[in-house]
Structures are given as C-alpha cells and as structure tokens.
C-alpha positions as CSV (number, residue, x, y, z in Angstrom):
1,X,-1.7,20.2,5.9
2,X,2.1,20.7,6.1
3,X,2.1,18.7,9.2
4,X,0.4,15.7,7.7
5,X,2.6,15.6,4.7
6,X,5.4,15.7,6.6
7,X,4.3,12.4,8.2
8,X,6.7,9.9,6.2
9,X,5.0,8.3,3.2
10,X,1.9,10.7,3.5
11,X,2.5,12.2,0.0
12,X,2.1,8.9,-1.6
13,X,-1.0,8.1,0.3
14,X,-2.7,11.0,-0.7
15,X,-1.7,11.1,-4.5
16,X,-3.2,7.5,-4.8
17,X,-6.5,8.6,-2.8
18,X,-6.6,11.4,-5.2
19,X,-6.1,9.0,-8.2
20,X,-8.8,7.2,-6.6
21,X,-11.3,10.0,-6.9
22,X,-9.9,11.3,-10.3
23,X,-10.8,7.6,-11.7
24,X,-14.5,8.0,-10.1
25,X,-14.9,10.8,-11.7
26,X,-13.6,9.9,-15.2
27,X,-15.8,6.5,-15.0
28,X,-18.9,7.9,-13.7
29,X,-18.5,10.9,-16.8
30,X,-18.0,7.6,-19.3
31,X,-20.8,5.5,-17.6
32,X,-24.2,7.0,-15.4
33,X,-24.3,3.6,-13.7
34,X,-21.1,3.9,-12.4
35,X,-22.0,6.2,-9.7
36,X,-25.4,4.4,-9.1
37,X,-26.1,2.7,-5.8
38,X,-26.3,-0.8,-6.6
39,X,-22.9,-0.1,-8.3
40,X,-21.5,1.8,-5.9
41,X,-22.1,-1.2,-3.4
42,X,-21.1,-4.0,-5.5
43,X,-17.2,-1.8,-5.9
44,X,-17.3,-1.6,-2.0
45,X,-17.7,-5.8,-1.9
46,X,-15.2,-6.3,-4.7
47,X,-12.6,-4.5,-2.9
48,X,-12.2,-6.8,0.0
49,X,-10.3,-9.5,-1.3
50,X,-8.0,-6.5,-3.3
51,X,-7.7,-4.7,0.2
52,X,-6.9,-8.4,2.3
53,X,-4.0,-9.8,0.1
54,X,-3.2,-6.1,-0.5
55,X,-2.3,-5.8,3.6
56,X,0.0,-8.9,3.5
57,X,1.5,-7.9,0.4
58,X,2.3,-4.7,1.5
59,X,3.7,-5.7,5.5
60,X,5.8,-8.5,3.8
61,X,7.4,-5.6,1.0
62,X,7.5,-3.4,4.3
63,X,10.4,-5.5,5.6
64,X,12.1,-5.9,2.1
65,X,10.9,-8.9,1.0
66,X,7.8,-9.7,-1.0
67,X,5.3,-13.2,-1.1
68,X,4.5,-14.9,-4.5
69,X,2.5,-17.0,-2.4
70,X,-0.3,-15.1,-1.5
71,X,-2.3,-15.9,-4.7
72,X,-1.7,-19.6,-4.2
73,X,-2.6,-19.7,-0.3
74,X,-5.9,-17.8,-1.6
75,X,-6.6,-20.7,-3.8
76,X,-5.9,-23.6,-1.2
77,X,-8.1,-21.2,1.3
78,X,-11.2,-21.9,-1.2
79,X,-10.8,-25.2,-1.9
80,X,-9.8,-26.6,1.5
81,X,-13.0,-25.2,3.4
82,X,-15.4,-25.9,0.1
83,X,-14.4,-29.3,0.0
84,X,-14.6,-30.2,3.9
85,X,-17.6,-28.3,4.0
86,X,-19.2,-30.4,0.8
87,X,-17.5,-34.0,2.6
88,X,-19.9,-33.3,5.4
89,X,-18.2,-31.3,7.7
90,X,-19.2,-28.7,10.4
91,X,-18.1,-25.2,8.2
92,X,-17.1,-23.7,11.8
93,X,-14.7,-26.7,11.9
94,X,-14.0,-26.3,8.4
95,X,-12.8,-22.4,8.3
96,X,-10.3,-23.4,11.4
97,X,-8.7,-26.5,9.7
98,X,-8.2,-24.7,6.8
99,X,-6.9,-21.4,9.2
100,X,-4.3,-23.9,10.6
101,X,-3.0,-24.9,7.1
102,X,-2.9,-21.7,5.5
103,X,-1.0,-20.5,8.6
104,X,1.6,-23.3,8.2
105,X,2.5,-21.9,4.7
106,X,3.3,-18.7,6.7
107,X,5.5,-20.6,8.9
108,X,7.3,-22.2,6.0
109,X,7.8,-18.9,4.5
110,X,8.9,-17.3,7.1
111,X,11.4,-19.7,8.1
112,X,12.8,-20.2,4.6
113,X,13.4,-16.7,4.3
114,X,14.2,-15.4,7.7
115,X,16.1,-18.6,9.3
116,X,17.4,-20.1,5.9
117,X,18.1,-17.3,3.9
118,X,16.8,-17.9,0.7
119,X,15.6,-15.1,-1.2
120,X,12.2,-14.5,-1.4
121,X,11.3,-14.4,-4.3
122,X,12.7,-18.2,-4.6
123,X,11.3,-19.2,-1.1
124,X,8.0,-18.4,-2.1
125,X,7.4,-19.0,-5.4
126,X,8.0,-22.6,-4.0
127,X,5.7,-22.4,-1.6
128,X,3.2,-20.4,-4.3
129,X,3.5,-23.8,-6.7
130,X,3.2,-26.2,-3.9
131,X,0.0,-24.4,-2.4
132,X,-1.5,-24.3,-6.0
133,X,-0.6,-27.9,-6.2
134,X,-2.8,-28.6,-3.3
135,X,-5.7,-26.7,-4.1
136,X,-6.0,-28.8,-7.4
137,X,-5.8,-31.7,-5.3
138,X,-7.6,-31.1,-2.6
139,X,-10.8,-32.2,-4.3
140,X,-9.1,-34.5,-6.6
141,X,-8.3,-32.0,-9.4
142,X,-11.9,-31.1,-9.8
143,X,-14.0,-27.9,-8.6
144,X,-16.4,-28.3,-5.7
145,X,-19.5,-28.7,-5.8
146,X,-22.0,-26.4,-3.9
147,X,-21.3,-25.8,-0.2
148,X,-24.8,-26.1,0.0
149,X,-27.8,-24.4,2.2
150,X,-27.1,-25.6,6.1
151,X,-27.2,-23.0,8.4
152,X,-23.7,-22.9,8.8
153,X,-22.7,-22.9,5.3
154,X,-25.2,-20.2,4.7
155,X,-24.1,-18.4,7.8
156,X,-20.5,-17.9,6.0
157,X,-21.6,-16.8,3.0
158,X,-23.2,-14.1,4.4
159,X,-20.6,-13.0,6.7
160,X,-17.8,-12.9,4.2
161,X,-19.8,-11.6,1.1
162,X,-23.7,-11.7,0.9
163,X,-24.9,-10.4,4.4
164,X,-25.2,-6.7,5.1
165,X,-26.0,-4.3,7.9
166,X,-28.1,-1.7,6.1
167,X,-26.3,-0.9,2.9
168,X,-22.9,-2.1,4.2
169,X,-22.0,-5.7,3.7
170,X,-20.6,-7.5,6.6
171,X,-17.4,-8.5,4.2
172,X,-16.6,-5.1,4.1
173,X,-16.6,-4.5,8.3
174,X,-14.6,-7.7,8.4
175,X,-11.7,-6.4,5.8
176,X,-11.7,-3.3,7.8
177,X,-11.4,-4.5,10.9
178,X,-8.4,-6.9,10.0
179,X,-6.8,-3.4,8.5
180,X,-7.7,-1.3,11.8
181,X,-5.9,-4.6,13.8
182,X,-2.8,-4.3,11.5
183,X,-2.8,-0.9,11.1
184,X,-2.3,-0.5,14.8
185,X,0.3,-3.4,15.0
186,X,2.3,-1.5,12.4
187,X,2.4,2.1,14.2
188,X,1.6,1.4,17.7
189,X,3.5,-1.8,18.9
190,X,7.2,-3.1,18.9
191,X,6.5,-5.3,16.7
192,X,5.5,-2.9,14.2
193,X,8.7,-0.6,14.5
194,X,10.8,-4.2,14.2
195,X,9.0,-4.8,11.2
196,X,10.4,-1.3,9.2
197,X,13.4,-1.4,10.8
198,X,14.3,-4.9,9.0
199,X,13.0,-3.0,6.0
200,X,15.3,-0.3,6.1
201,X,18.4,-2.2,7.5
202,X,18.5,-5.7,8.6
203,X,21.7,-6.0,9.9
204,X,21.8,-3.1,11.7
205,X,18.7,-3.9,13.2
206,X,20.3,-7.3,13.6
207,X,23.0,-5.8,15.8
208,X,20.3,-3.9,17.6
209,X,18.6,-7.0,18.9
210,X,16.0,-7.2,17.2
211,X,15.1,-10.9,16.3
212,X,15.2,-11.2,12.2
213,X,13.6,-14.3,12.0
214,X,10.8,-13.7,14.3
215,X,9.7,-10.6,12.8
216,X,10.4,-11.6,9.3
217,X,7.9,-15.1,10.4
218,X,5.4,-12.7,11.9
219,X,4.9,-10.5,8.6
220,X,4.9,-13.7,6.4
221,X,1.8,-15.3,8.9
222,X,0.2,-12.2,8.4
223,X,0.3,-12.3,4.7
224,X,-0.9,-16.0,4.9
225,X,-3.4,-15.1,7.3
226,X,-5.2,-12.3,4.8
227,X,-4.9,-15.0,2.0
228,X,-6.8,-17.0,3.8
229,X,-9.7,-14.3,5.1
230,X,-9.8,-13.5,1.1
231,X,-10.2,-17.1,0.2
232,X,-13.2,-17.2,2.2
233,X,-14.4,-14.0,0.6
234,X,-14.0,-15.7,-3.0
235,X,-15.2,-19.4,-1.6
236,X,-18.4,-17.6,-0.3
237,X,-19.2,-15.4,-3.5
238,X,-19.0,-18.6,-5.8
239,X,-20.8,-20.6,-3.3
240,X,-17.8,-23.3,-3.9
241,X,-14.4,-24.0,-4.1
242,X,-12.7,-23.0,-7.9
243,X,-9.6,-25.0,-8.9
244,X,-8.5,-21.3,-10.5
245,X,-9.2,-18.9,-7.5
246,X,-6.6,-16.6,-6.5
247,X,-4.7,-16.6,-10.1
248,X,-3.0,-13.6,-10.4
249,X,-3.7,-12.2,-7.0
250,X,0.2,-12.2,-6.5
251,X,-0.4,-8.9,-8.8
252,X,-3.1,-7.5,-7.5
253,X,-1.1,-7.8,-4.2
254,X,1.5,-6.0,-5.0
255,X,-0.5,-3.3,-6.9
256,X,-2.5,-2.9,-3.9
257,X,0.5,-2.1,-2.2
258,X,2.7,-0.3,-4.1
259,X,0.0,1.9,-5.8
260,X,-1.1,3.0,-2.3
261,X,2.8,4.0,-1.5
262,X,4.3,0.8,0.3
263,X,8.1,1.0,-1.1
264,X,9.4,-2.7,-2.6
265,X,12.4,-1.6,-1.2
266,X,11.8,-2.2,2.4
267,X,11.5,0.7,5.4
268,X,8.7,2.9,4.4
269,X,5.0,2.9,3.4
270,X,2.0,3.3,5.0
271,X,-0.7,0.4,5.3
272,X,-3.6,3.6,5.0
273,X,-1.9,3.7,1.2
274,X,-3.2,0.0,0.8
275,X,-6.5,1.3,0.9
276,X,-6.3,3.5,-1.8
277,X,-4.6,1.3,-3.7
278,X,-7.2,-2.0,-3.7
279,X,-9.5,1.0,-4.4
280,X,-7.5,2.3,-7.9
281,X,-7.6,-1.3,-8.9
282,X,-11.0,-2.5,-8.1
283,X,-12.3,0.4,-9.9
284,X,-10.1,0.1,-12.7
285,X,-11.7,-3.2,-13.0
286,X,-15.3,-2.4,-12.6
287,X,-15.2,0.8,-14.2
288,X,-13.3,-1.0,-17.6
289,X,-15.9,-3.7,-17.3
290,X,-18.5,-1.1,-17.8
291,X,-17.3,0.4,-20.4
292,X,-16.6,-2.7,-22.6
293,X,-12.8,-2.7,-22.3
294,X,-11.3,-6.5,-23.1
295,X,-9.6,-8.4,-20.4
296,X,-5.9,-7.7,-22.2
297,X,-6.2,-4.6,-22.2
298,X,-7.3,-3.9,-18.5
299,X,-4.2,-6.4,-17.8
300,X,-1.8,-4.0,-19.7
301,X,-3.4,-0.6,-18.5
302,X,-2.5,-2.1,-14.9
303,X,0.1,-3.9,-15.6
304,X,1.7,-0.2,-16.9
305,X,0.1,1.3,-13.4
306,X,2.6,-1.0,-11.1
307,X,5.6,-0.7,-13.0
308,X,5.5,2.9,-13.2
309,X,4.7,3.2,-9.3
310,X,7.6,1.1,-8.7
311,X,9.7,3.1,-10.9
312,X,8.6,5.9,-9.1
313,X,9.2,4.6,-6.2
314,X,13.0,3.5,-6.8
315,X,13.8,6.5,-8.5
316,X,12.7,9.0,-5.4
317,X,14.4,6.4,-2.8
318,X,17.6,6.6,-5.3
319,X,17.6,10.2,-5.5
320,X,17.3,10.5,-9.1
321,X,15.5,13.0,-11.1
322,X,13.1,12.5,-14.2
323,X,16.1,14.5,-15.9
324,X,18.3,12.1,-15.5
325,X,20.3,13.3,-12.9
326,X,20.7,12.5,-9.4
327,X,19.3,15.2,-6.8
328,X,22.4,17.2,-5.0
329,X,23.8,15.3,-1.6
C-alpha cells in the first residue's frame, strides 16, 4: 500500500474511488432499486459519454490548459452523422466525415493555443460557439429526424449504446478501450511524458526540446476525438441528432477530471482518476434521479463537488493548510 500511494497522484485516485463506493452505498440505503441489475447496467451505459469527454478534458488540463469546446464538438458529432445518415448516406461514411470535422476543431484548437498563443480559455470558447453554431445548422436549425432501421444505422446504435455481450454493453468495451489506448500513451510513450512536462513547465520543457505546439495539438485532437466517440454514444441513444446535445458537457468534463485527481494546474494527475470521477457523477445523477431530487439542485450539489476539488487541489499544489497557513519550506 505505501508503495502505491507513493505513486504521484495515487492519493487522489483512491479518495475519489472511495467516494465512488461511499455514494453506492448511501444511494442503494435511500433506494433498493439502486443496487438492482437493470440499474446497475443502465449506470455502467450512462457513464460512457461522462468517462469519453472526461479523458480529453482531463489530458488537455494535464498540459495546463483546459477545452470549452468539448461540449460543443459533442453536439456537432450528433448532428453531423444524424443528418448525413437521414440525407441518405452510407452511416460508415457518415461516422468518418463527421471524424474528419470534429478532428479539424482539434487542429484549430491546438494551433490557436499552442502556435498563436491565445489563452485557452478564449481559443476555445471560440471554437465551443462556432461548433454549437454548426450543429444548429447542420440540419437547418431543426433536430433530426430518425436515423432510421438500415442495417448500418442499426449496426451503430448497437455498437455505441444498445448492443451487449452478455450483460456488458459494447458502448462500455469501446469507452474502455479508448481509456486503455490513452492510458498507455500517457505513461508509456514520449509523447505522454511531453504531455506533463508542458504541464508542469512549458518553457523549460521548451528549452528542452520538446515541441510545444505539437504536443499541445496532440492533447487538443485527443479531446476532439473523445467528443466525437461521445456524440455517437448520445446520437445512437436518441436514435437522432438533438440541436441541444452536449450542453453542459464542458462541466461534466472537467468534473470528470478533476474529481478523479487531474490538477487544473497542469503536471500531475492520473487518467485512472477519470474513471472514478465520470463514476461520482454519473451516480450522482442517477442516484438523485431516483430519489426525486430536482434538476437545480443536482446542478448545485455538483456544481459545489468541482469547486471544492479544485480548491483542494490549488491549495495542496500551493502548499497551504486548511488553517490558513502555508506548510513549512
């Protein structure tokens, strides 16, 4: 045990999987159904699109910068492949045309943040209201209609969210395996270690040769990539394309991320803390819904739950005590 919490970020992780169990228990004690089956399996689906934008969130706040975007770039994702795929054409064709555009908003992104040098937080909430503006477009500021019964069409809607391999639905192995394959990118490869070094000091790392703009580019296309696996999630559950998908999911991003330890700082966190957090929220959500609490107040409770995390967070990275006072140097 003392070796695995001395693994950097490790005592985070494991207080927000132990807040993940300590909400299971407090829901299933308010609610029998909470722990049933069919409950139990519908929390597992609902955490995917939590988990995906969750990933990208947290890689981007990794390096010190964060993506407004993501919510936005979820929305287009819906819309563009509903409304090819209602216009008549081939969903394989579909998904990759709208892969290609959501990618290009990563591109942008990363470009106007690591080769221009505007902050992030204006980069992208430019590129978050242009991306909404284009998913209201898309179909000519109206909702889609039904992507209908083809083969295809119906072959996408069970893969991302209605199709399942005993009681495991293939949405789930697909979110998983997109965190194994960044998981390992972050601990395992180059481009991973470039990645927290820009976090924790970009012009040292800079100096060290390692290309700002590149890497910054390669978090921001992974962010825009998971925005666009979690538009397909949402796309497939409605059956359609919704002019209002992906609202708020800039939160629930960042939640994700910073409830499972990722630091908005830049330099630390662990994408294994992600997972716990898209798990605090989802069952925040479905375990409130259960037990009749109003849409307001679910916002406020997590709402409260982010702030305090990041307050948390900048007050251990700062040094300072709850007392007040800052620990000795």
């Amino acid at each position: 045990m003392k070796k695995l919490l001395s693994v950097r970020g490790m005592a985070s992780v494991l207080t927000a999987f132990a807040g993940v169990v300590i909400l299971m228990i407090i829901f299933s004690i308010m609610n029998k159904n909470f722990m049933g089956r069919n409950n139990l399996m519908s929390l597992s689906r609902s955490i995917c699109p939590y988990l995906l934008v969750g990933i990208g969130q947290g890689i981007v706040c990794i390096t010190g910068n964060i993506d407004l975007s993501i919510g936005s770039v979820l929305g287009m994702s819906a819309m563009i492949s509903a409304t090819l795929i209602c216009n008549g054409v081939n969903p394989i064709v579909a998904i990759l045309i709208d892969l290609v555009a959501c990618l290009a908003v990563g591109l942008v992104n990363g470009a106007l943040v690591g080769k221009f040098k505007l902050p992030p937080f204006i980069g992208t909430l430019g590129t978050m209201t242009i991306c909404r503006g284009l998913a209201e477009l898309v179909n000519g500021n109206y909702n889609t209609g039904d992507i209908g019964t083809a083969p295809l069409a119906t072959l996408i809607r069970d893969l991302f969210y209605y199709g399942k391999v005993g009681v495991i639905y293939y949405g789930v192995i697909i979110t998983l395996l997109i965190w194994f394959c960044f998981n390992y990118l972050m601990n395992y490869t180059r481009t991973g270690r470039h990645i927290y070094a820009i976090g924790s000091n970009v012009d040292a790392s800079r100096l060290s040769g390692v290309d700002v703009f590149k890497t910054t580019t390669v978090a921001y296309l992974i962010s825009a990539f998971c925005s666009y696996v979690a538009g397909l999630v949402v796309m497939a559950a409605a059956g359609m394309g919704s002019m209002q998908a992906g609202l708020s999911y800039e939160m629930y991003g960042v939640a994700a991320a910073v409830i499972g330890g990722i630091s908005t700082l830049g330099g630390s966190g662990l994408l294994v803390g992600v997972i716990a957090g898209a798990g605090v929220w989802a069952i925040l959500q479905n375990g409130l819904t259960l037990a009749n609490v109003p849409v307001a107040m679910r916002n406020i409770i997590i709402g409260l739950i982010v702030v305090g995390c990041v307050l948390l967070d900048i007050m251990r990275r700062s040094g300072i005590k709850l007392g007040g006072k800052k620990k000795p140097v």
